[in-house]
C-alpha positions as CSV (number, residue, x, y, z in Angstrom):
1,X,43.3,-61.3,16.6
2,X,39.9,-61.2,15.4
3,X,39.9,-58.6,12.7
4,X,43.4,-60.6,11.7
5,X,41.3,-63.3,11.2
6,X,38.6,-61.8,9.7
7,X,41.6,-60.5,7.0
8,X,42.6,-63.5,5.9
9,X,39.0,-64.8,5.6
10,X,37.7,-62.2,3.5
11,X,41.0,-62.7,1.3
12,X,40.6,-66.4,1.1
13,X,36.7,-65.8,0.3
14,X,37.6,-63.2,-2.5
15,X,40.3,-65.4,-4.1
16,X,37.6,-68.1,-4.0
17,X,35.5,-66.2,-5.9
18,X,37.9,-64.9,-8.7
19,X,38.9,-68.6,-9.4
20,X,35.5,-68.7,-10.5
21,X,35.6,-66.8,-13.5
22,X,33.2,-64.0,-13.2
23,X,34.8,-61.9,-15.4
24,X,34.2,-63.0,-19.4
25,X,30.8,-63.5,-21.0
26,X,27.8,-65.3,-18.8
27,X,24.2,-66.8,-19.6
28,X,21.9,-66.5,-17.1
29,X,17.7,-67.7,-16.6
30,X,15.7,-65.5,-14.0
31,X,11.8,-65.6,-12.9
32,X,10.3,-64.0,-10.0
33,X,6.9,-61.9,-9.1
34,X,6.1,-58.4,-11.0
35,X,4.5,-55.4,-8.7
36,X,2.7,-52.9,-10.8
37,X,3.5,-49.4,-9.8
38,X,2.2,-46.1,-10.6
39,X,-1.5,-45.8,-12.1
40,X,-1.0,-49.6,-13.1
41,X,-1.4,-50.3,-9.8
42,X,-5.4,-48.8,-10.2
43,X,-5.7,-51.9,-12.6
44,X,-3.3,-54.1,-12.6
45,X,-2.5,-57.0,-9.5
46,X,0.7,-58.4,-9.0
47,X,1.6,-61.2,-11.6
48,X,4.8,-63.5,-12.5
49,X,7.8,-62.6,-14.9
50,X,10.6,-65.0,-16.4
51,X,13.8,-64.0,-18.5
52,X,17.2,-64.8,-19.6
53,X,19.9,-62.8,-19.7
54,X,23.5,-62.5,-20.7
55,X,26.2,-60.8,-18.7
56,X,29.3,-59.2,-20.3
57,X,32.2,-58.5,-17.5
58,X,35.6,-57.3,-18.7
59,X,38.3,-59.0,-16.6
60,X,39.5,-56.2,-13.5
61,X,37.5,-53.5,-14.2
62,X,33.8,-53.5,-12.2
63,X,31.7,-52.2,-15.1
64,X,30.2,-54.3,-17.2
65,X,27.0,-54.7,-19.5
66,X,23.7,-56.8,-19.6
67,X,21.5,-57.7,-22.3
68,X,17.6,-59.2,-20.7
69,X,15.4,-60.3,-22.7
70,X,12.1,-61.3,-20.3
71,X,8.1,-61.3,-20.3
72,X,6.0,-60.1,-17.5
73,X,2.3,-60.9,-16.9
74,X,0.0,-58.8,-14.6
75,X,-2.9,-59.7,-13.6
76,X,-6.3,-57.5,-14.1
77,X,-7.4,-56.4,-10.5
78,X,-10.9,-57.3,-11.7
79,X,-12.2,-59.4,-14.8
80,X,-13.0,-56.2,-16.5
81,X,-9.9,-54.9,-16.2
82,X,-8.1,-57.7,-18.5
83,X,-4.2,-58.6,-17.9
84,X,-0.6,-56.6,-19.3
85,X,1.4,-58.7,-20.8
86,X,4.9,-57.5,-21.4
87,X,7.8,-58.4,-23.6
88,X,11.1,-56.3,-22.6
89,X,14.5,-56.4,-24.1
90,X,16.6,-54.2,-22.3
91,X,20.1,-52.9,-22.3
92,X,22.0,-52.0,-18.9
93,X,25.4,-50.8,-17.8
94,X,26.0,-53.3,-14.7
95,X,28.2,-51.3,-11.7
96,X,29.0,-54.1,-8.9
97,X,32.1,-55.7,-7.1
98,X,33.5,-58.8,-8.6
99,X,36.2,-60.2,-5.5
100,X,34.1,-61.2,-2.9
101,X,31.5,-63.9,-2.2
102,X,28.6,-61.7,-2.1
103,X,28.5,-59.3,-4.8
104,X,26.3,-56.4,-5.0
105,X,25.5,-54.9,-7.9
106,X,23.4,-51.9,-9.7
107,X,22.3,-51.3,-13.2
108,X,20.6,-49.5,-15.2
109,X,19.8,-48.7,-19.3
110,X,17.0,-48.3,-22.1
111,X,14.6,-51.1,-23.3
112,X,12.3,-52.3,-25.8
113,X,8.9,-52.9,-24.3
114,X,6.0,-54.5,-26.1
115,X,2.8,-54.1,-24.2
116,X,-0.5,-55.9,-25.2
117,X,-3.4,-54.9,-23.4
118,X,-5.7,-56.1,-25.6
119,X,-8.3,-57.9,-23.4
120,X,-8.6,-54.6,-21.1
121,X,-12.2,-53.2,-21.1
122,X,-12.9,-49.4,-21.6
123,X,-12.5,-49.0,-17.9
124,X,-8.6,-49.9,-17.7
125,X,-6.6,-46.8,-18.9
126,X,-4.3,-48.9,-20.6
127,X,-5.6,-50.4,-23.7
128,X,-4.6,-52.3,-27.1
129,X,-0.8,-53.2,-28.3
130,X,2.0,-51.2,-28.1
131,X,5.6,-50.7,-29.2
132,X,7.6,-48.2,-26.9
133,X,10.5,-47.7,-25.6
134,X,11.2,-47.1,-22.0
135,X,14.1,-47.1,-18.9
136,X,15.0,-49.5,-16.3
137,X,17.1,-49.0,-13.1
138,X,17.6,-51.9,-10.1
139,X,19.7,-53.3,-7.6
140,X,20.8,-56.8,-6.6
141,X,23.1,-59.3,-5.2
142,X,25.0,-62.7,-6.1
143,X,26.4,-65.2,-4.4
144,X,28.9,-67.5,-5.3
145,X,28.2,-71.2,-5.4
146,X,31.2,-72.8,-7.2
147,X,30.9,-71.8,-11.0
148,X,27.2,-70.9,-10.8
149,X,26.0,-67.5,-9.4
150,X,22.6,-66.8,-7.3
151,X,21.1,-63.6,-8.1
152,X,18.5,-61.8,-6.6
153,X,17.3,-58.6,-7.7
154,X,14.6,-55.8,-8.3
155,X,14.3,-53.4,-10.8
156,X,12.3,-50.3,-11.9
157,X,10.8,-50.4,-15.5
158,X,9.3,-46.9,-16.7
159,X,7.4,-47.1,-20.0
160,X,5.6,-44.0,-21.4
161,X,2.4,-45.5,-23.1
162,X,-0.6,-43.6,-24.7
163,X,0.4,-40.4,-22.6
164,X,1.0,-42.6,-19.4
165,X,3.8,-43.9,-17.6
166,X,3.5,-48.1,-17.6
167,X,5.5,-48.6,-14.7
168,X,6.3,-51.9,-12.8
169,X,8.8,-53.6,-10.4
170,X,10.1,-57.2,-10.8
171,X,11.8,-59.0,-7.9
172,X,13.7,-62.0,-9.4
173,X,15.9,-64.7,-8.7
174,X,17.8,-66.1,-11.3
175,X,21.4,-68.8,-11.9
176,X,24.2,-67.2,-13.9
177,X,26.5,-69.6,-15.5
């Protein structure tokens, strides 16, 4: 009786949530802390990121894309050090399931970065502005709340950078409409 129950909850749940139109075309807003990783994490603290996003899913099948456009700002570990700031635009391929309430998802793709270190000292071995490109990866999950998604996610940026890898992690939560 119970996993009968369980059944038809699952199926009322997932027919709840396609009603909601996640397929088609979706803006979205996202902010959350950003870890530095790697040898960023020698001079670089933990700092704040914000975004938007928009969020392409073709009705039935569970692949979709993402286009993020967001700017990260991490904090010198001393006032020597100076702060990264960092403008991404990104491009991902967005794998996830679409019928249920809670959704997980993964992505991944190629980005723009633009990196301004320009108030490091000498001592930080990340220094001046910088156009590169770089890779992202990450994980997350929605929720469902009516015609409004909760998101909550992390992601891997890589950037290579003056013969370094910039690298970084943003945990976010975001609304997709």
């Amino acid at each position: 009786m119970a996993p009968l129950a369980a059944a038809v909850l699952l199926l009322g749940a997932a027919a709840g949530a396609t009603a909601q139109g996640t397929s088609g075309l979706h803006f979205g807003v996202e902010g959350g802390i950003s870890y530095p990783q790697g040898d960023a994490k020698d001079t670089f603290d933990n700092g704040w990121n914000g975004g938007a996003l928009l969020v392409w899913n073709p009705p039935v099948v569970p692949v979709g894309l993402r286009v993020d456009g967001s700017y990260h700002r991490l904090d010198g570990s001393t006032a020597a050090a100076g702060n990264a700031e960092v403008l991404a635009a990104t491009a991902d391929v967005v794998v996830g399931f679409r019928a249920i309430l809670l959704k997980p998802y993964f992505f991944g793709g190629i980005g723009a970065y633009r990196l301004d270190f320009s108030d490091a000292s000498g001592l930080s071995a990340f220094r001046g502005k910088q156009n590169e490109t770089g890779w992202n990866a990450g994980a997350g999950i929605s929720i469902s709340l009516r015609k409004i998604d909760l998101i909550v996610e992390g992601r891997y940026h890589s950037v290579s950078t003056q013969g370094r890898r910039f690298q970084f992690v943003p945990v976010s939560v975001g609304l997709v409409f």
